[in-house]
FIVOFI-574137 format. One record per residue (C-alpha): x, y, z. Coordinates in steps of 0.2 Angstrom, whole numbers, plus 5000, padded with zeros to 4 digits. Example, Ala and Ser with C-alpha at 12.3 -4.5 7.8 and 13.67 -1.06 7.14 Angstrom:
<atoms>
506249785039/506849955036/
</atoms>
This chain:
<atoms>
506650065000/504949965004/506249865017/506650025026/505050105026/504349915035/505949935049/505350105053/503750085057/504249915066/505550015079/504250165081/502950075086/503949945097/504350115106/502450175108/501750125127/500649965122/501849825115/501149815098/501249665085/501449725065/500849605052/501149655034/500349615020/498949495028/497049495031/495949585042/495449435057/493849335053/492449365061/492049525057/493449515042/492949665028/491249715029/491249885020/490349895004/490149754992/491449654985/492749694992/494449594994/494849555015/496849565008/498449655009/498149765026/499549795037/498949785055/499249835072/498649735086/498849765106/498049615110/496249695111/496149815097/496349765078/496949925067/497249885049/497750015034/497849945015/498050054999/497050004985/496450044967/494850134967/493550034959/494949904955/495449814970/496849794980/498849814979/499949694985/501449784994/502349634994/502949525010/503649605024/503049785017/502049925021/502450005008/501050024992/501650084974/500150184966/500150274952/499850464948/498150514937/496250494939/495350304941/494550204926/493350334914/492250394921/492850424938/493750544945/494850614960/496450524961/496850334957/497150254972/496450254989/496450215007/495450075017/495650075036/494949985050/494549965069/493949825077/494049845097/493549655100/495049555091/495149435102/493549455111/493449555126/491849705129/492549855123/491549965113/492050085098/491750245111/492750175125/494250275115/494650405104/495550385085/496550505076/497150465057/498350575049/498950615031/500750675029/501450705009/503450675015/504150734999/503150925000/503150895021/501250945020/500450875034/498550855034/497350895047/497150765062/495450665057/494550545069/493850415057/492650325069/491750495072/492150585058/491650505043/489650495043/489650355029/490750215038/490250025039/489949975058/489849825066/489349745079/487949605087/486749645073/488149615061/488649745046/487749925049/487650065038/488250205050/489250185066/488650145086/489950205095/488850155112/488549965105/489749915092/491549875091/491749875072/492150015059/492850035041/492750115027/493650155009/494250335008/495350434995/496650584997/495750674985/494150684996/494050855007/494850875022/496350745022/497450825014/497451025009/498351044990/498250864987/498550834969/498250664962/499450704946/500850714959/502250594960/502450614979/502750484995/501250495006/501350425025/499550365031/499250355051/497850275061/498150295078/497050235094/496950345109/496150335127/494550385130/495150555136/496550565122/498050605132/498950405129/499250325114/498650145115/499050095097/499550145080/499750075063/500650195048/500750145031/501450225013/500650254998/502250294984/501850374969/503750424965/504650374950/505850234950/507450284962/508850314954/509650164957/508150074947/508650194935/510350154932/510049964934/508949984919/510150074909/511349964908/510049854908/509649904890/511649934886/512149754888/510549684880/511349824866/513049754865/512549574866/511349604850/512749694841/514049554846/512749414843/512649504823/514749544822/514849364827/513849264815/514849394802/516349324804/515949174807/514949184788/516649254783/517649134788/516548944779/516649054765/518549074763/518748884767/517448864754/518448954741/519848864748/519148694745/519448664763/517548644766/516048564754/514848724749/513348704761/512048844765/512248954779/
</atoms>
């Protein structure tokens, strides 16, 4: 499933007008790295690159850290229910990203426009289009001063932030006690929005086991069943068996 999901992406974004390079399951390039907040872990982001611009997605656990999709994935199993007591609002969240100077360069966060979208795939709920740069007054910027509290879209190329589904506006109905597939966007746009110049998606799973994992546990369980039950027929009859040889003189009387 996590495989499928990766390929996806990988084809719809080899499609997009900008040849794009996906890296899964790697950290954010150093300078700036991850500058949002305190503490936190510069790992596990799938990223997008068009050779200028750096747009990375993880999903972590709220006032926990970070999960590891695994290699090759963009796909993030979270679990349904609220964080550690005594927070609130859902368990996991998202982190996300843009850096405009990846390899250098003079663009400037306001030389383009961002969109990130929120789609639950298993209620086909999408969620309204967001720009993060602009939209979110409590982002991390950065830029030649170095880590900023707030965002200069006119002379910084740096922003990120932390952000949850069960926060307003990103996703209307949201409910963190649902066992849903979630698709998570970030797109960058020209400055007058019309072309698509990037776009990195990942997935946040909060599903219960497919049913293939289901079964493979079954007879997980089954076999470990029937060897226990063989395992305790066998040493029966084995016990039957010295002891008739026993009887018979055939074998000395020993413990078993």
């Amino acid at each position: 499933m996590r495989r499928c999901f990766a390929i996806v992406s990988a084809i719809v974004l080899a499609g997009s007008a900008h040849a794009a390079t996906i890296l899964f399951d790697t950290p954010l390039v150093s300078p700036p790295g991850l500058y949002f907040g305190n503490g936190n872990s510069n790992s596990n982001f799938t990223i997008s690159t068009d050779g200028v611009t750096e747009l990375g997605l993880s999903v972590l656990l709220r006032y926990v850290g970070p999960i590891d999709p695994g290699a090759g994935s963009d796909v993030y199993r979270v679990p349904t229910g609220p964080p550690p007591s005594p927070r609130t609002g859902a368990a996991w969240g998202f982190v996300f990203s843009v850096n405009t100077r990846y390899q250098g360069g003079n663009a400037l966060l306001g030389d383009f426009q961002y969109a990130l979208t929120v789609v639950d795939l298993t209620t086909n709920t999408v969620g309204p289009t967001v720009d993060p740069v602009r939209g979110i007054v409590d982002n991390a910027g950065f830029g030649a001063a170095g880590k900023t509290a707030g965002v200069s879209l006119t002379t910084e190329w740096g922003a990120q932030n932390s952000e949850a589904l069960s926060f307003p506006s990103f996703l209307p109905g949201f409910s963190a006690n649902a066992p849903d597939l979630y698709q998570i966007t970030l797109t960058q746009l020209s400055a007058d929005g019309q072309t698509t110049l990037g776009s990195v998606t990942v997935f946040a799973d909060a599903t219960a086991p497919e049913p293939a994992t289901w079964g493979l546990l079954i007879i997980g369980a089954l076999m470990a069943g029937l060897l226990r039950n063989y395992r305790t027929a066998t040493k029966g009859a084995v016990k039957e068996c010295v002891s008739r040889l026993v009887g018979r003189a055939i074998l000395p009387a020993a413990g078993f």
